[in-house]
LOTOR-347105 format. One record per residue (C-alpha): chain; residue in three letters; x, y, z. Coordinates in Angstrom, 1 decimal. Layout:
N
A:ala:X:Y:Z
...
! end
This chain:
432
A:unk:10.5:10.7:9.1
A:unk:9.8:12.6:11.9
A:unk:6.1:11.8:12.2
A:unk:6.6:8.1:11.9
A:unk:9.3:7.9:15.0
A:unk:10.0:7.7:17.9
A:unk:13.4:5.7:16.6
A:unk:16.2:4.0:19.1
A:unk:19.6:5.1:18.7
A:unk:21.5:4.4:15.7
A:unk:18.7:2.9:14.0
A:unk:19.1:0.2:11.4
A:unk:17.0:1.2:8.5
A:unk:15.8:-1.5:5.7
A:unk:14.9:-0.2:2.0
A:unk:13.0:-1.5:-0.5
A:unk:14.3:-0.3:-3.9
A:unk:13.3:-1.5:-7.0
A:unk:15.5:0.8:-8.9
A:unk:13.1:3.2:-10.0
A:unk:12.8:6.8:-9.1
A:unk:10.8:6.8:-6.2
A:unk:12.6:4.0:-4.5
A:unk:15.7:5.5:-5.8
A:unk:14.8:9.2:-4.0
A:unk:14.0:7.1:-0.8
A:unk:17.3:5.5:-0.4
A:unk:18.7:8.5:-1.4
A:unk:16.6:10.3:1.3
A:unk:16.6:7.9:3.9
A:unk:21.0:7.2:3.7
A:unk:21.0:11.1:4.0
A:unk:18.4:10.5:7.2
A:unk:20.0:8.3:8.8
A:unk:23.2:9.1:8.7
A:unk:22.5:12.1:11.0
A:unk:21.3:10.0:13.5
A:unk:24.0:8.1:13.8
A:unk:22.3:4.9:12.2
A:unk:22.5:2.7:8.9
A:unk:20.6:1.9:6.1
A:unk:20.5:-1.4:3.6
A:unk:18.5:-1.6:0.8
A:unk:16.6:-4.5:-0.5
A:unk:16.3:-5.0:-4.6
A:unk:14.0:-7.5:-5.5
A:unk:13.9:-9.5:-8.4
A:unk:11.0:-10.8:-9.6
A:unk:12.7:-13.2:-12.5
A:unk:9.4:-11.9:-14.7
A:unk:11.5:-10.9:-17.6
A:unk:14.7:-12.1:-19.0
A:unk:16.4:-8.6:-18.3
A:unk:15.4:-8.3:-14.6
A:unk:18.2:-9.6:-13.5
A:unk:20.7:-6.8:-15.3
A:unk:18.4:-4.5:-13.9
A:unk:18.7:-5.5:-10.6
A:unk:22.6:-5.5:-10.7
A:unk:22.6:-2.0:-12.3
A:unk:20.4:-0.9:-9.2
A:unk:22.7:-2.8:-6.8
A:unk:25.7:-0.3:-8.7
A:unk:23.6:2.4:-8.5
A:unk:23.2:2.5:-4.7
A:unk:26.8:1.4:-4.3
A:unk:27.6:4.8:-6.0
A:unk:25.4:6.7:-3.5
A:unk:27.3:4.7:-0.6
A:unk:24.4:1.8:0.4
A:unk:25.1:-1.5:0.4
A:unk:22.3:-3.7:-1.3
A:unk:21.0:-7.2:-1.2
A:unk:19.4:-8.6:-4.0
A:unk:16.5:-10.8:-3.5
A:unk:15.7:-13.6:-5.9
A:unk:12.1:-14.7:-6.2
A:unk:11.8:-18.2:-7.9
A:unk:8.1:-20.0:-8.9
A:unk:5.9:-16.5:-10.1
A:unk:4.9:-18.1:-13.0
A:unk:2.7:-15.5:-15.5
A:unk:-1.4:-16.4:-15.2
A:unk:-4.1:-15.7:-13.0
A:unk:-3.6:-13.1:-9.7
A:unk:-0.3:-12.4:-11.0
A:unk:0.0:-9.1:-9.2
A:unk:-1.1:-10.8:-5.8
A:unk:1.0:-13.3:-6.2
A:unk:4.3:-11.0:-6.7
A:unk:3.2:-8.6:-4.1
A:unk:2.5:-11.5:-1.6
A:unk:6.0:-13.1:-2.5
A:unk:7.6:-9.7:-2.8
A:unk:7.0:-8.9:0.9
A:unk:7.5:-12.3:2.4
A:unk:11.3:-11.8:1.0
A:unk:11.8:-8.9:2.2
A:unk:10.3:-9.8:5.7
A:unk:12.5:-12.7:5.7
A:unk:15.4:-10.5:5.0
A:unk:15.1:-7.9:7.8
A:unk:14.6:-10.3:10.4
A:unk:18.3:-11.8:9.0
A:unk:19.4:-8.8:9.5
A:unk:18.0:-7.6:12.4
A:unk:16.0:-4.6:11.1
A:unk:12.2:-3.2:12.5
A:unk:12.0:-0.7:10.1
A:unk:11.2:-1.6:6.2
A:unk:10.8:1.8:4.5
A:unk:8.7:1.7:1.2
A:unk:8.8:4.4:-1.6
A:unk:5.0:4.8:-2.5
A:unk:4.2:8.4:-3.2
A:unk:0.8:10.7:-3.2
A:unk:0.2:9.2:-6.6
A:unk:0.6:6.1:-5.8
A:unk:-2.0:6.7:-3.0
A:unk:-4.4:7.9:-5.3
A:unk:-4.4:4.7:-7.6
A:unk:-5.0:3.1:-5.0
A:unk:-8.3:4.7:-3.4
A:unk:-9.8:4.8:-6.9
A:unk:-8.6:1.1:-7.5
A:unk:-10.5:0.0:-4.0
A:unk:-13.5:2.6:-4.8
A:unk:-14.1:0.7:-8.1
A:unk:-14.1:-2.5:-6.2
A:unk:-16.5:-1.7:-3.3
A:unk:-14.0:-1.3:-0.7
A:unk:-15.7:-0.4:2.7
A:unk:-14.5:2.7:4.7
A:unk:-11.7:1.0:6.2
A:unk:-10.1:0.2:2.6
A:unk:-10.8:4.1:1.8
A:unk:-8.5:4.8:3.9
A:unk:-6.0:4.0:1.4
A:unk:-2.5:2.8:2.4
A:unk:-1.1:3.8:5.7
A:unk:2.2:5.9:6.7
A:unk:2.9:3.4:9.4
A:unk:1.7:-0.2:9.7
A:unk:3.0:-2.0:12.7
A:unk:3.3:-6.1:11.6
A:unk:4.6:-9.2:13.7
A:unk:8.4:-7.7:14.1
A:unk:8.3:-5.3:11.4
A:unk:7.1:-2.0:11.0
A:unk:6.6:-0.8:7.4
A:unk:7.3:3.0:6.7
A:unk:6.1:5.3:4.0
A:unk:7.8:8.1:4.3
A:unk:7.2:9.9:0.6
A:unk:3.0:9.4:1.3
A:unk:2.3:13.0:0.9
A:unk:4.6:14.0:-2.0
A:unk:4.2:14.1:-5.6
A:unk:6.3:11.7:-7.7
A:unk:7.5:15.0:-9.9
A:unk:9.0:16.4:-6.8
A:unk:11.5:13.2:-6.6
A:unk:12.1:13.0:-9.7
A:unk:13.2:16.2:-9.2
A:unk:15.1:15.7:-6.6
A:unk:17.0:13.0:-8.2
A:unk:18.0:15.4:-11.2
A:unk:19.3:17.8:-8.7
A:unk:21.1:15.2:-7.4
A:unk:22.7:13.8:-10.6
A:unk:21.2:10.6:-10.0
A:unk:19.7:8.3:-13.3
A:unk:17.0:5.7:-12.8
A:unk:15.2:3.0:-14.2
A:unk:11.7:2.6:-15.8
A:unk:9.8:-0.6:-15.4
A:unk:7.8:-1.6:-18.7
A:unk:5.3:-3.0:-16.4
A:unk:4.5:0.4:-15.0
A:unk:2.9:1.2:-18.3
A:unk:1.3:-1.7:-19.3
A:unk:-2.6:-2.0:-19.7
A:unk:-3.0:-5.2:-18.2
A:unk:-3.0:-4.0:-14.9
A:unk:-5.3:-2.2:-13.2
A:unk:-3.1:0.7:-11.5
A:unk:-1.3:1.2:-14.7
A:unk:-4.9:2.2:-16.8
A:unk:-6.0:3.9:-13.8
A:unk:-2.4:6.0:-14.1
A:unk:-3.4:6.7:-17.7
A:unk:-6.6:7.6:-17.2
A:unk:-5.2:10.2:-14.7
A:unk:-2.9:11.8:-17.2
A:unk:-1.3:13.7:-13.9
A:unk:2.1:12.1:-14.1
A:unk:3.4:14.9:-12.1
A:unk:1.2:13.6:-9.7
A:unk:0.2:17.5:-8.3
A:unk:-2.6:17.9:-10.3
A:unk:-6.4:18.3:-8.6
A:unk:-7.7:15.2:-9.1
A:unk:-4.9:13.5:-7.4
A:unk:-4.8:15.8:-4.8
A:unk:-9.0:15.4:-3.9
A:unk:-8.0:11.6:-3.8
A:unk:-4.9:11.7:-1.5
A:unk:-7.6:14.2:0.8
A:unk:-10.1:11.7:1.0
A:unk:-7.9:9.1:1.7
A:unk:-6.8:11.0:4.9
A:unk:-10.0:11.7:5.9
A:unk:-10.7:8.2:5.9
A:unk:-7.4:7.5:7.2
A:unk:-8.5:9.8:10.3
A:unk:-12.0:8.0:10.5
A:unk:-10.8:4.3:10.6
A:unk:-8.1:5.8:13.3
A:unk:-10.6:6.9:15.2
A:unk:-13.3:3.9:15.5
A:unk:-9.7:1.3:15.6
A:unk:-9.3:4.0:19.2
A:unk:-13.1:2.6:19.7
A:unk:-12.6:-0.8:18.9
A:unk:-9.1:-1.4:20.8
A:unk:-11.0:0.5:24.2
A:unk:-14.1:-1.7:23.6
A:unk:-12.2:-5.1:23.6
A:unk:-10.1:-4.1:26.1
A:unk:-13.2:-3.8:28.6
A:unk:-14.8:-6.9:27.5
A:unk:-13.0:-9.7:25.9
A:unk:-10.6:-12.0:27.4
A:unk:-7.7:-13.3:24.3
A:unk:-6.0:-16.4:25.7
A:unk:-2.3:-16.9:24.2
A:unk:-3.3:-20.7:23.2
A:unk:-5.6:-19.1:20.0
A:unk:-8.8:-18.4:21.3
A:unk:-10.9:-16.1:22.5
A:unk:-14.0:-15.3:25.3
A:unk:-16.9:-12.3:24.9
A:unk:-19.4:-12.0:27.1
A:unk:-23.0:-12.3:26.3
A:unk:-25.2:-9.0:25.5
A:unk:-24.8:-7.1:21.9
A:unk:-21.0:-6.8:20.0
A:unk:-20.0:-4.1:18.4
A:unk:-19.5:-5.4:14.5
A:unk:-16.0:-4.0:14.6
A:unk:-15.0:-5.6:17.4
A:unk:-16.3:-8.7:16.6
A:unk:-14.6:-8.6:12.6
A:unk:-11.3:-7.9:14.6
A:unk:-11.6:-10.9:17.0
A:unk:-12.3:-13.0:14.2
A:unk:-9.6:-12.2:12.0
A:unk:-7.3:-12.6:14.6
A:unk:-8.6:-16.1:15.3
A:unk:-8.3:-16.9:11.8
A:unk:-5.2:-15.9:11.4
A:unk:-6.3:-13.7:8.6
A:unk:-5.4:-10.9:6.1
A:unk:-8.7:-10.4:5.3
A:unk:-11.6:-8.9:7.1
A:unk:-14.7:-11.5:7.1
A:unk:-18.3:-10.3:5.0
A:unk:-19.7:-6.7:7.3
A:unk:-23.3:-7.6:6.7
A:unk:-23.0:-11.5:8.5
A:unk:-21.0:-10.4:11.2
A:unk:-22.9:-6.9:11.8
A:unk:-26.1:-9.8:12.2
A:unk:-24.4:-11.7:14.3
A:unk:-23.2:-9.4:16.3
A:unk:-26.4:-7.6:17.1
A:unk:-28.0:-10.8:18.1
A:unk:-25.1:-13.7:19.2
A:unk:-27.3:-15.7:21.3
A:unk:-29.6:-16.7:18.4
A:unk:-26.6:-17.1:16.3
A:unk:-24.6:-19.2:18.4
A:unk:-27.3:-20.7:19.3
A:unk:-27.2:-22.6:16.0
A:unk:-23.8:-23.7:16.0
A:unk:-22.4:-20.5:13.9
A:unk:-18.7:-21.1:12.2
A:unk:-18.1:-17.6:10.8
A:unk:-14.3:-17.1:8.7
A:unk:-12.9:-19.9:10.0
A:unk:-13.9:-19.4:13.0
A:unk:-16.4:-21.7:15.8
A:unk:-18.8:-19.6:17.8
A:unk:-19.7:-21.7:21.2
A:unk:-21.3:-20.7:24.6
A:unk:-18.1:-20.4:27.0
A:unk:-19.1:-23.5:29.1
A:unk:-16.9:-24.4:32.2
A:unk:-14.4:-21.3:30.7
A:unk:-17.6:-19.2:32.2
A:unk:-20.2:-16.7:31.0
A:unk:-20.6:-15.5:27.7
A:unk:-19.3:-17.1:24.4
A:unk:-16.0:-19.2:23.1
A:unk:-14.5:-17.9:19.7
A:unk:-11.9:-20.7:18.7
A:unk:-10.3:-22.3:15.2
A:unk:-12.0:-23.8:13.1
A:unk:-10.3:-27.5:12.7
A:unk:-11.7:-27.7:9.2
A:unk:-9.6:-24.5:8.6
A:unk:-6.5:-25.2:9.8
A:unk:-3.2:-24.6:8.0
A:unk:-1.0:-28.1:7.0
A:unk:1.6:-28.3:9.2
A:unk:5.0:-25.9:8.5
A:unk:9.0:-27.4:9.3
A:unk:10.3:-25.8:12.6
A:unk:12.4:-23.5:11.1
A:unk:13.0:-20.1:12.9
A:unk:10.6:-17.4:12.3
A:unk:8.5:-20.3:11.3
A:unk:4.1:-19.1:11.2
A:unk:1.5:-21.7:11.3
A:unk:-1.9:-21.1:10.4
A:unk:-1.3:-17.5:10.3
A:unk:-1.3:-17.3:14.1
A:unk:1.5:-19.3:16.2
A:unk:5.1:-17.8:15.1
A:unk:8.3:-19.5:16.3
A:unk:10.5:-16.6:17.0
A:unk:13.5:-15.5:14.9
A:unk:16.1:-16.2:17.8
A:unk:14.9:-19.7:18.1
A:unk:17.4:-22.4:16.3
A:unk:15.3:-24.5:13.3
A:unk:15.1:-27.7:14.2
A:unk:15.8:-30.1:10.9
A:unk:13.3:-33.2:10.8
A:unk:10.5:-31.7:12.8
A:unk:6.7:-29.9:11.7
A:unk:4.3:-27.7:13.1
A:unk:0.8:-28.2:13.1
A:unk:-2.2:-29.1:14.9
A:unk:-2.6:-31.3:17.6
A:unk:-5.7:-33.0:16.2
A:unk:-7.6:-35.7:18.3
A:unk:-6.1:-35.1:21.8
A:unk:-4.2:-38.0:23.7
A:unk:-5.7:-39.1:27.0
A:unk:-2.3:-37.9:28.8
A:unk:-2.9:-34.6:27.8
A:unk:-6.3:-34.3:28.7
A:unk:-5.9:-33.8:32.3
A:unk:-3.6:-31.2:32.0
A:unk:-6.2:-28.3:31.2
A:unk:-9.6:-27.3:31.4
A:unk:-9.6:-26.1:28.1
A:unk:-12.7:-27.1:25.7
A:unk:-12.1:-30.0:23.2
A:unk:-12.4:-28.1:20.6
A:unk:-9.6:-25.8:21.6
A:unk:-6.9:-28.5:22.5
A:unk:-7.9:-30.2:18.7
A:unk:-6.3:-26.8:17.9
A:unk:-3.3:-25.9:19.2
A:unk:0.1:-26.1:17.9
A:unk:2.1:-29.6:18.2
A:unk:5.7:-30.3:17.0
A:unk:6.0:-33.6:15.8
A:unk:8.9:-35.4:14.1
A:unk:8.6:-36.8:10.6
A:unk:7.5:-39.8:12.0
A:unk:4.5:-38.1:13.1
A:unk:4.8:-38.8:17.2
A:unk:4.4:-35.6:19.4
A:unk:7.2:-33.9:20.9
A:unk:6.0:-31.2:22.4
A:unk:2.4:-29.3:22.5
A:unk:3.9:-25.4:23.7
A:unk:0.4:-24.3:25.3
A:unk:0.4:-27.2:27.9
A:unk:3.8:-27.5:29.0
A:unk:3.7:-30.6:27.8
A:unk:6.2:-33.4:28.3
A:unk:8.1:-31.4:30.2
A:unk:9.3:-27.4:30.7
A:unk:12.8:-27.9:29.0
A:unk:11.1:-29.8:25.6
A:unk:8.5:-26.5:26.0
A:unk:11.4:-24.3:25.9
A:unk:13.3:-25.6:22.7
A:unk:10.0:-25.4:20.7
A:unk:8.4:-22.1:22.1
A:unk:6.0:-20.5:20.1
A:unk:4.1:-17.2:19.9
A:unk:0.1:-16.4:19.5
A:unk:1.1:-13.5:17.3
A:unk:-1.1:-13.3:13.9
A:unk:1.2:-11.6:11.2
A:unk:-1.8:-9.7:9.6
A:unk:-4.8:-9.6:11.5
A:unk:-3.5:-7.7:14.8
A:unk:-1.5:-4.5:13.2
A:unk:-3.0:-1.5:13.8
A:unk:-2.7:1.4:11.5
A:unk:-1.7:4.9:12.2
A:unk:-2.5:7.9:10.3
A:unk:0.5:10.4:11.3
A:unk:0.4:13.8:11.6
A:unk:1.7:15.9:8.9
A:unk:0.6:13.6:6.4
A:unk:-3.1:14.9:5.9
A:unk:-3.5:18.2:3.6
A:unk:-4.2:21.3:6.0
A:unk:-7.0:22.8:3.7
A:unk:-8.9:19.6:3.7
A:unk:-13.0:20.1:4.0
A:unk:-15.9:17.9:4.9
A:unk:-16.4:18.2:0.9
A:unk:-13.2:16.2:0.0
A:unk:-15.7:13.1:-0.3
A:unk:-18.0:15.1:-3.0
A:unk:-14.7:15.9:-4.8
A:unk:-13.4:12.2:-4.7
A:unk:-16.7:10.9:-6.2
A:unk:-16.4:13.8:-9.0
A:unk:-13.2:13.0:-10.1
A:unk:-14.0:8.9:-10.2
A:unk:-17.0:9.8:-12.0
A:unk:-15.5:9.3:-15.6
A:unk:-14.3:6.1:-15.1
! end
């Protein structure tokens, strides 16, 4: 834990246990952890409703933990029906809920179980898709998200080593069926591996490269975050200004995602064009990942990156913690208020338009609460009717996805790695 800190006092630890033995050894780790520093833990047990027995499983888990002395919630996901993007859909589901239930509880630290092996799955699962260097990088110890940091403590160790620790310990687990079945990618790729130790060579070379990587993309996100810094202006309302001249592609791909209010990094080869040339570009009227590309104007020199109102989310209820279009979050304090929505403000009224010297094509953009009627109440980012109405709907330019950075921590890396880890890695992928 100690690389992934600095914690407050008593800290308030969430865990994400699915009942098997990694996620068992981290809660049995973490209670142990935490309760020398004075803190608390609660675990997390999420059932997917998949199977018709996932539901015992889930309560023997809850008993389980309750043995060891950590209270558990169990999490109920409902709608994952079986079909297409199955995996992405559970994943995406899996960590909403569990988002949802640290911010109930008041907890900024969500401590996941994934292991070395589990690292190495994953570079060879985004090497055999084409990832780009950033994806190489594999998962990260620490990823900081909008009011949530999520932890991975157990990165650098071997799944036999927990299991070993839970024998020592006395301590039975479960096996999910899934975790074996050749449907899914990462379980072929585990069979293919035949390490399930996880200490063998091959997984080590992977788990290597991954931190090289991992210390690469560190390094040009240090480039990226000094480079925007100097030169780009990011207004709260959702949009952003760059001066004219050439763009470092990274920089640019950040911007936009952040704009977008997306999870996903847009094409490398349109935005490296644009950015070595954005006056020819924008010059053509560029939308690029959601994204409009406009000279600046009356905002000043250099160029306008704002929504896309063809992109925009549909509007969301006002509930606390609310997110629309991946951008605007009302926070968690915030009381919901029933009968009224989120969304854009569309074609602006002539009462706001004197208000600001923002662009059109911002203000069609910004965040409006309306009631279910459909009549404006408030729009947040001009103040508008009045500063107590503003206050009662406030909302946040925060992007959930786009804006965390990742860390690579020290202690996670292996000590003897060498420039050659990347030969190794494409050796050991070779026979697949």
């Amino acid at each position: 834990m100690a690389p992934l800190g600095p914690f407050g006092r008593s800290p308030h630890l969430g865990l994400a246990v699915s009942g098997g033995a990694d996620s068992l050894c981290l809660a049995l780790l973490a209670l142990a952890w935490v309760q020398t520093q004075g803190g608390a833990a609660e675990a997390f047990i999420v059932d997917h409703g998949l199977r018709p027995e996932s539901r015992v499983e889930a309560l023997a888990t809850a008993g389980r933990l309750a043995s060891m002395g950590l209270p558990s919630r169990i999490l109920t996901l409902a709608g994952l029906d079986p079909g297409s993007g199955m995996s992405e859909r559970a994943r995406a589901a899996r960590y909403g809920a569990l988002q949802a239930a640290c911010h109930r509880a008041g907890i900024l630290d969500l401590l996941l179980g994934h292991h070395a092996a589990d690292q190495a799955e994953t570079l060879l699962m985004r090497h055999l898709r084409g990832s780009g260097p950033d994806g190489r990088a594999g998962m990260a110890p620490l990823m900081e998200t909008a009011g949530l940091r999520l932890l991975r403590p157990l990165l650098g160790f071997p799944p036999g080593r927990l299991r070993a620790t839970l024998a020592a310990a006395g301590l039975t687990w479960a096996e999910d069926p899934t975790n074996q079945d050749p449907h899914y990618t990462r379980a072929r790729l585990r069979k293919l591996r035949a390490d399930a130790a996880g200490s063998g060579p091959a997984t080590r070379a992977l788990v290597a490269a991954a931190a090289l990587h991992a210390r690469d993309r560190a390094a040009r996100e240090a480039e990226t975050a000094a480079w925007l810094a100097r030169h780009a202006v990011i207004r709260p309302e959702g949009f952003a200004l760059l001066p004219d001249g050439v763009w470092p592609p990274t920089a640019l791909s950040a911007l936009l995602r952040l704009i977008a209010g997306s999870p996903y990094p847009p094409e490398p080869a349109t935005v490296a064009a644009v950015a070595a040339e954005p006056s020819a570009a924008i010059g053509r009227g560029l939308s690029l990942h959601g994204v409009l590309l406009r000279p600046a104007g009356r905002l000043g020199p250099g160029f306008l990156l704002s929504r896309e109102s063809a992109a925009l989310a549909l509007p969301v209820p006002a509930r606390a913690g609310a997110v629309w279009d991946g951008r605007f979050r009302r926070p968690a304090d915030m009381p919901d208020l029933p009968g009224e929505w989120v969304g854009a403000l569309g074609p602006v009224p002539k009462a706001l338009r004197a208000r600001t010297d923002l662009p059109a094509l911002v203000m069609g953009t910004l965040p409006a609460f309306r009631n279910d009627d459909g009549r404006i109440l408030a729009v947040p980012a001009l103040n508008w009717p009045d500063p107590d109405r503003v206050a009662a709907r406030r909302l946040l330019f925060s992007p959930a996805g786009p804006a965390a950075p990742s860390f690579v921590a020290p202690g996670m890396t292996v000590a003897s790695i060498r420039d050659g880890a990347r030969d190794v890695l494409a050796e050991k992928t070779s026979y697949l």
